[in-house]
N, C-alpha and C positions, 0 to 999 in steps of 0.2 A: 294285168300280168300276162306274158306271152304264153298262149295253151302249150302245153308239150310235146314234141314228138310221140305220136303211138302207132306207128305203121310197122314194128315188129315185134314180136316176144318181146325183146331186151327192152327193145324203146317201152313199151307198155309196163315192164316190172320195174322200171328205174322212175316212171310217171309215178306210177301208185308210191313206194317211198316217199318218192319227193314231194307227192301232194300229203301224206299222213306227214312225215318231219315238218313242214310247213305250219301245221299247224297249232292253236294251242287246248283244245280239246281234242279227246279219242274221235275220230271217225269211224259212222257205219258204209257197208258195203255198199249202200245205195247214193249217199254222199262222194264219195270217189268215186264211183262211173259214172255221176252226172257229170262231176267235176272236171271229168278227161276224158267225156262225151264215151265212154266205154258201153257196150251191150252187157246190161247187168249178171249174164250167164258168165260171159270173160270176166268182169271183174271176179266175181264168185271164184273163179278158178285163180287166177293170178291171187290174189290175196290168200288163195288155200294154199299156195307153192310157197309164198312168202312165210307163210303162218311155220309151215311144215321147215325151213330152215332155220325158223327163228328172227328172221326181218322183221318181220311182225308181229304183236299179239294181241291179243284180246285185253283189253283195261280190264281190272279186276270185278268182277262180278257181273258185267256187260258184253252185250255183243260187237261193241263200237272198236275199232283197232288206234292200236299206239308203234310207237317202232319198235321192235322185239330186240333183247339183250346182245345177239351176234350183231347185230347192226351195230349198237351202241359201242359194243369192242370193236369192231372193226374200224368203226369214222375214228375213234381214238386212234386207233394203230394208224390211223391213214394221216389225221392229224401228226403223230409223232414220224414219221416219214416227211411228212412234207418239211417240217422245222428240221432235220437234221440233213439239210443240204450243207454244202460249205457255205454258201452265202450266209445264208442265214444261220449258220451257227458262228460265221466271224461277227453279226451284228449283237450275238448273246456275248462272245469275248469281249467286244470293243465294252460293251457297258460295262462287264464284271471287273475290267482292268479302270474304268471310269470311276469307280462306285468303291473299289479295293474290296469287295466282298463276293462270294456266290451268287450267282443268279440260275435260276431256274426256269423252266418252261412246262405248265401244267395244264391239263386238260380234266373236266370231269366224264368218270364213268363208274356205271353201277354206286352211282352216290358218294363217290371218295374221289380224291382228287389223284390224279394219275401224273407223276414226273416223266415228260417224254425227254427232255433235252435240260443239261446245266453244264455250268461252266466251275471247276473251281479255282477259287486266288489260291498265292503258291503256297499260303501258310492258313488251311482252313482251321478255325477253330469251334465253327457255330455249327447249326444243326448243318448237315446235309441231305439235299434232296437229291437222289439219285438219278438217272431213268429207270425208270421199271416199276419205282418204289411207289406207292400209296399212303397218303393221308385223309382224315377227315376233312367234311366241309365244315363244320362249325366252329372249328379252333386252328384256320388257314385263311391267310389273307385271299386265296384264289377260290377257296371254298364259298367265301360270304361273297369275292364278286359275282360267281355264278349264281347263288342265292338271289343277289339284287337284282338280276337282270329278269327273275320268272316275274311273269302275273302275279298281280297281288296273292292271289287265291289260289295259285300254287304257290308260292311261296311260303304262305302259311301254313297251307297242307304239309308241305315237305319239312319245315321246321318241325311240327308235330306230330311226323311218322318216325324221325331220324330218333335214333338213342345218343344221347347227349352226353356223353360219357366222360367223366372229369378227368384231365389228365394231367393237369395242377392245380394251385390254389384259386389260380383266374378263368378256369374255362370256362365258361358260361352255359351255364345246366339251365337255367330260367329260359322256356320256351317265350316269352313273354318278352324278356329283355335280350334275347335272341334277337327277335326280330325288329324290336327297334336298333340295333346295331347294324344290323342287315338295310336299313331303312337308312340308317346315315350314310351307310356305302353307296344306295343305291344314289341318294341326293351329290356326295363328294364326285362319284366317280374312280372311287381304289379303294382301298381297305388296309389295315394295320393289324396287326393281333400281338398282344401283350404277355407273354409267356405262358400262351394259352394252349400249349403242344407240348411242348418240352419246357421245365422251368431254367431261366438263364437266357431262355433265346428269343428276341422279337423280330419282327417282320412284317414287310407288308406287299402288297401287290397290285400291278395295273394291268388294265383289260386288253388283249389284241382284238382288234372286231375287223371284220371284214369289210368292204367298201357299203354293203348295203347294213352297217351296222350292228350284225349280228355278232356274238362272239363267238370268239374261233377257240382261244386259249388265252392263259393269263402267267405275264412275267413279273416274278419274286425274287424278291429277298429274304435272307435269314441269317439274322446277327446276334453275336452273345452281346446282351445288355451290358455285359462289364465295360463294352467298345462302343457301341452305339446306344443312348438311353430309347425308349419308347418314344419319348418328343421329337429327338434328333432324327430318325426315323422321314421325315417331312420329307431333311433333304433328298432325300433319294427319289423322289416321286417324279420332278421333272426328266433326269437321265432316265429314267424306265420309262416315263411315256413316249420321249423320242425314239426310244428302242425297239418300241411298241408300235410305235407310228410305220417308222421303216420294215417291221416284221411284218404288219397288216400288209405296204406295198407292196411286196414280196411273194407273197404267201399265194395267193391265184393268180401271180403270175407265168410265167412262162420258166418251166423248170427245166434251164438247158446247164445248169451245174451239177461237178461230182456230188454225190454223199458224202457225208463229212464222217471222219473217226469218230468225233465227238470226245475226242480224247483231252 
C-alpha cells in the first residue's frame, strides 16, 4: 500500500483517519505512528485533536482508537452528496422508471440505515424511503448487506449488541437466526426482507462497492406484496445491480456535474 502523504498538519490528520478507518480492529497510538512512520509525540497530539472533535474515539473500555461519530455523520453526509449529482441521480430514475417501483439509496450510520437519495414512481403506493429518513439494520434489505460485508466476529458482535425490535409478525428477533440470514446474503451477494419493517411491504437490495471493493452504499427497493410477492422480488436484482454497477463507476469519478433537485 502506498505510505501517505504526511509533510503537513492536514496531510498528517487525514493519514491518521485513513489509517484507523482502514482498519478492522481499534488501533493504539503506537500502531499509527509506526504505521505513517510519525514521531510518537505528533502522533499523541494529532490523535488528541482528532479525539477532541470527535474523528476519533477510544473503543470502549480501551486505549486503542476507532473513527469517532462526527466522522461517521460526516462520510454519510459526504456519501449522500456525492450520489445526488444529476448523473447519478438520472441513473436512480432510469432504474425506478425500469423497475415501475421506488428506489432508494442508503448508507449506514450510527447503526441505522440512513436514505440519502430515492426516486419516486408517479403512483407510490409501498413504503417510502425518503432522504433524511432512518431505518433499522435488521429488518432492511441494505441493513443485512452491510451486516454481511463486517468480519465474522463483528458481525456477530453487532447482531448481539443491536435491540432487535419486532416490527411485524416476520422480524427476526432470534439473534441466532439473524445471522444465519445475514450469512446467506453475505454468500447471494443482496438481500430481501419479507414484511419485516412495515407489514404489506417487501423489498430487497444490492451493494454499490467501490473499484477496490469496499462498500460505499446500497440500492433498494420497497414494494407492497399485494404487487409484487416476496418470490417475485428475484426480478428486480439484475436492473439494480446494473444500477449499481454504473453508480460504483461514477461515484470516484470525476465530479464535473450540477447537483441534482432530487426531486
Amino acid at each position: 500500500m502506498q505510505q501517505p502523504n504526511t509533510d503537513g498538519p492536514l496531510d498528517r490528520a487525514f493519514a491518521v483517519i485513513g489509517y484507523v478507518a482502514s482498519q478492522t480492529r481499534a488501533a493504539s497510538v503506537a500502531e499509527i505512528a509506526a504505521a505513517l512512520s510519525l514521531p510518537l509525540p505528533t502522533a499523541h497530539r494529532l490523535i488528541g485533536n482528532l479525539e477532541q472533535r470527535g474523528l476519533l474515539q477510544k473503543a470502549v473500555g480501551t486505549k486503542r482508537y476507532v473513527v469517532g461519530n462526527q466522522l461517521v455523520t460526516l462520510s454519510a453526509r459526504v456519501i449522500g452528496a456525492a450520489f445526488r449529482t444529476a448523473r447519478r441521480h438520472a441513473v436512480l430514475r432510469a432504474v425506478a422508471a425500469e423497475i415501475g417501483e421506488q428506489c432508494e439509496i442508503g448508507v449506514v450510520r450510527d447503526n441505522v440505515v440512513a436514505y440519502v437519495d430515492s426516486v419516486r414512481v408517479s403512483q407510490p403506493q409501498g413504503l417510502q424511503f425518503n432522504p433524511g429518513e432512518a431505518a433499522p439494520l435488521h429488518c432492511t434489505s441494505s441493513g443485512k448487506i452491510y451486516m454481511s460485508r463486517l468480519p465474522e466476529r463483528a458481525r456477530e458482535k453487532l447482531c448481539r449488541a443491536l435491540t432487535l425490535t419486532r416490527y411485524t409478525e416476520t422480524t427476526i428477533v432470534d439473534v441466532d437466526r439473524l445471522m444465519e440470514v445475514i450469512e446467506e446474503t453475505r454468500k447471494r451477494g443482496w438481500a430481501k426482507t419479507n414484511e419485516e419493517y412495515v407489514r404489506g411491504v417487501v423489498g430487497c437490495a444490492v451493494p454499490i462497492l467501490s473499484p477496490d471493493r469496499e462498500l460505499i452504499a446500497c440500492l433498494g427497493v420497497s414494494v407492497p406484496v399485494a404487487r409484487v410477492s416476496f418470490t417475485e422480488l428475484d426480478r428486480f436484482i439484475a436492473p439494480l445491480q446494473k444500477a449499481a454497477a454504473l453508480l460504483s463507476e461514477t461515484i470516484l469519478g470525476d465530479n464535473d456535474d450540477d447537483v441534482s433537485d432530487a426531486s
